[in-house]
N, C-alpha and C positions, 0 to 999 in steps of 0.2 A: 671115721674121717674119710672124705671123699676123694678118692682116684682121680690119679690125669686127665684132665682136662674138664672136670667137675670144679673146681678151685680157680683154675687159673683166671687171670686179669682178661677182661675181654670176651665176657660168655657170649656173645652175640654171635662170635664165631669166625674163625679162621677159615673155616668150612663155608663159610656161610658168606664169607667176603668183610669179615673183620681186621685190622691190621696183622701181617706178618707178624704170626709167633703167638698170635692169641687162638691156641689153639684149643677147640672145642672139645665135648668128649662126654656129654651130660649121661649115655645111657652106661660109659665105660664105671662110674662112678655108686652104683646102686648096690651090685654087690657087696664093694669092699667095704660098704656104711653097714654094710649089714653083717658084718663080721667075717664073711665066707673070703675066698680065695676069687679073684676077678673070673668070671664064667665067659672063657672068650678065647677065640679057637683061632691058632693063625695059621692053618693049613688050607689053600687052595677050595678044597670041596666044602670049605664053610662058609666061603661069601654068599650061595644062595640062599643062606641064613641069615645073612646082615643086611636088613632094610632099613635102617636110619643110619640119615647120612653124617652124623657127628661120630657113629662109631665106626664105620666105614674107613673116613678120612683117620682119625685115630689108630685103627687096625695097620690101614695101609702104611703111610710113614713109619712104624714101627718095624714094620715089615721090609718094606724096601730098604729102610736105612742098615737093618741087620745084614739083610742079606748081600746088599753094595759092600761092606765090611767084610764080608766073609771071600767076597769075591776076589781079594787078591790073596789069599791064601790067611794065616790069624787074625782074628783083631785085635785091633791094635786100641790102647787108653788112648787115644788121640782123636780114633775116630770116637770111640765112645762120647768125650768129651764134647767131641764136634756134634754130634749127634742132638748133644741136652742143651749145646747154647742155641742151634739153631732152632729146636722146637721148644725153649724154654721152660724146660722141665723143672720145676720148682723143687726144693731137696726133700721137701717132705713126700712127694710124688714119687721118687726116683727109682724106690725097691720093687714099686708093683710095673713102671713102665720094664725096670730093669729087665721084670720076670718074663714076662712079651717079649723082649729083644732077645733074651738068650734062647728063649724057645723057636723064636723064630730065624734066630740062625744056625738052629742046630737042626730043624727039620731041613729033609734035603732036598724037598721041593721048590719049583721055583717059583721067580718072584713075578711069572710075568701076567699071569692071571689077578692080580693083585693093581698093577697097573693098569690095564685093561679094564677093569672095574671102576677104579679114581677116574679116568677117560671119557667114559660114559658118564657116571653119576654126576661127577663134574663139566658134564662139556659145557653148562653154563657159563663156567668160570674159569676162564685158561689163564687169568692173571695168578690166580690160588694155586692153580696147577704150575705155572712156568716159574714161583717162588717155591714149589716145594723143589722145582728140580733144583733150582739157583743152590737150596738148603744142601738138596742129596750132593752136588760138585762142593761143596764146600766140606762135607765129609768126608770125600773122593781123594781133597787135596790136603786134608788133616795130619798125615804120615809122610809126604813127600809129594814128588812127583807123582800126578797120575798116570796108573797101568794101565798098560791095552786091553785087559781084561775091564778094569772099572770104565773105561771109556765106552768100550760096548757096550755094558751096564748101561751108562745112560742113555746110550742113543736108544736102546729100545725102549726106554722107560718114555723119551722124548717121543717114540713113535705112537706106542700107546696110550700116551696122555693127548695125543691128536695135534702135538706143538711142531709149526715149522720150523727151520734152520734158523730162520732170524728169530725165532723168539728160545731157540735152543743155544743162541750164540748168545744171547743178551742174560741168557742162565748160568752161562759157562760165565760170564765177565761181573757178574752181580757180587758184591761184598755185603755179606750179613753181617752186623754192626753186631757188636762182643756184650754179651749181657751188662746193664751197669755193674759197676762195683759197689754204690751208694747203697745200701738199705737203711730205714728208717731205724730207730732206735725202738728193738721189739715193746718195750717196758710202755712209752707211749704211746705206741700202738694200740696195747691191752690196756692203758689206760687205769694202770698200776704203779708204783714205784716198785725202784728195786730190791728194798728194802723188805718185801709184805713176804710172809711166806709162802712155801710150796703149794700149799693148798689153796690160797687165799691167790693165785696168780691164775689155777686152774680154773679156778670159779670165774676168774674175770674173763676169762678165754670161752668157757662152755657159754655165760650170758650173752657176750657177744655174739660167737654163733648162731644161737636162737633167734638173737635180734633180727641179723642179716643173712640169715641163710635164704638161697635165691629161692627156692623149692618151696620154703614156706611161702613168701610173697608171691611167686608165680599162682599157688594156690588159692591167694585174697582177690586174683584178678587185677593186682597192679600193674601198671604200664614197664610195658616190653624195658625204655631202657633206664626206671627204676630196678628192678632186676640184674641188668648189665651193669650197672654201679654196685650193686649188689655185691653181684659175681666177685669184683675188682676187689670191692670189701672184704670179704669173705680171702680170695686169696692173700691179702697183706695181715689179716688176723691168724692165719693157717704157717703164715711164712713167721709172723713174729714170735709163736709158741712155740712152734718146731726150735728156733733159735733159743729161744730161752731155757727149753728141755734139753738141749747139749751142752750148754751152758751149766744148769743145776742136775745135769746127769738125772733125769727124771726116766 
């Protein structure tokens, strides 16, 4: 099954100047298909290892969001919480981003090499960048009142993403809309009843993947946003089984 930002709605890219929240992550996602443990380092002297910018951006928000949380002393389930609606972490995703968040708030290095990289590789796109910060203040203010410690947090992150006052004031005021509640009814998704058994729901799940996996079409040289529909596919197939295996305890 594919890793954060492998799945999600909107492969084009959040990275890449897709809607807020459709966040990328295509090379995050190779390992854990392959059965291994995600191969990805969130210590400081790894970025001159990360040359593709979907795992970059992926790496970083992970990062920053950890370490802003750590920054007024525990974390707290609120930021946590805040963390997976603003970058909409899908629940089947949530134990391998999980494993990246704790690692990265538990190393004690800091986060400013991390921003300073997003700054750079981004300076194309300060609109991606002044929405992650909008994201990071809304994790900031997940527990209560913002500390003087998180406030500093962002102003350096604001400095090193190259963002001025007005567009760090327009980040501080921004409200990221709350995941829907709505989800599709999994069974029609997978395009089974409910009724069929455990086996017979799995099969309808693996077919479907095969169908629409983006990787395979990218491969036939189909058009970029045949693929991006893909992608969307592929995540509402991923979200409907996950739901149905907690459902049938699978």
């Amino acid at each position: 099954m594919s890793f954060w930002g492998k799945i999600l709605g909107g492969m084009t890219g959040f990275a890449m100047g897709g809607p807020f929240g459709a966040v990328v992550g295509a090379a995050l996602g190779h390992a854990a298909e392959n059965g291994r443990a995600p191969e990805l380092d969130v210590r400081p002297e790894a970025l001159a290892r990360i040359t593709n910018r979907d795992q970059l951006f992926s790496i970083g928000v992970i990062v920053l969001s950890a370490k802003l949380a750590k920054s007024d002393g525990a974390v707290k389930r609120e930021e946590i919480n805040a963390f997976k609606r603003a970058f909409r972490i899908p629940p089947e995703n949530q134990r391998h981003v999980g494993i990246l968040f704790d690692k990265a708030r538990e190393d004690p290095q800091g986060f400013e090499p991390f921003a300073r990289r997003m700054g750079e590789v981004f300076a194309d796109n300060r609109a991606m960048l002044e929405e992650v910060l909008a994201a990071l203040h809304q994790i900031a203010r997940a527990d209560g009142p913002m500390t003087r410690g998180e406030a500093a947090f962002l102003a350096k992150v604001r400095e090193a993403f190259g963002l001025d006052a007005t567009a760090g004031e327009r980040a501080r005021q921004q409200q990221i809309p709350p995941t829907p509640s709505y989800a599709p009814d999994p069974y029609r998704v997978l395009g089974v009843a409910p009724s069929v058994s455990d086996e017979e729901v799995r099969l309808a799940w693996r077919r479907l993947m095969r169908e629409h996996h983006p990787d395979s079409l990218a491969a036939r040289g189909v058009p970029a946003e045949m693929v991006r529909r893909a992608s969307e596919r592929v995540a509402e197939i991923n979200a409907a089984w996950d739901r149905v295996k907690r459902e049938r305890r699978l």
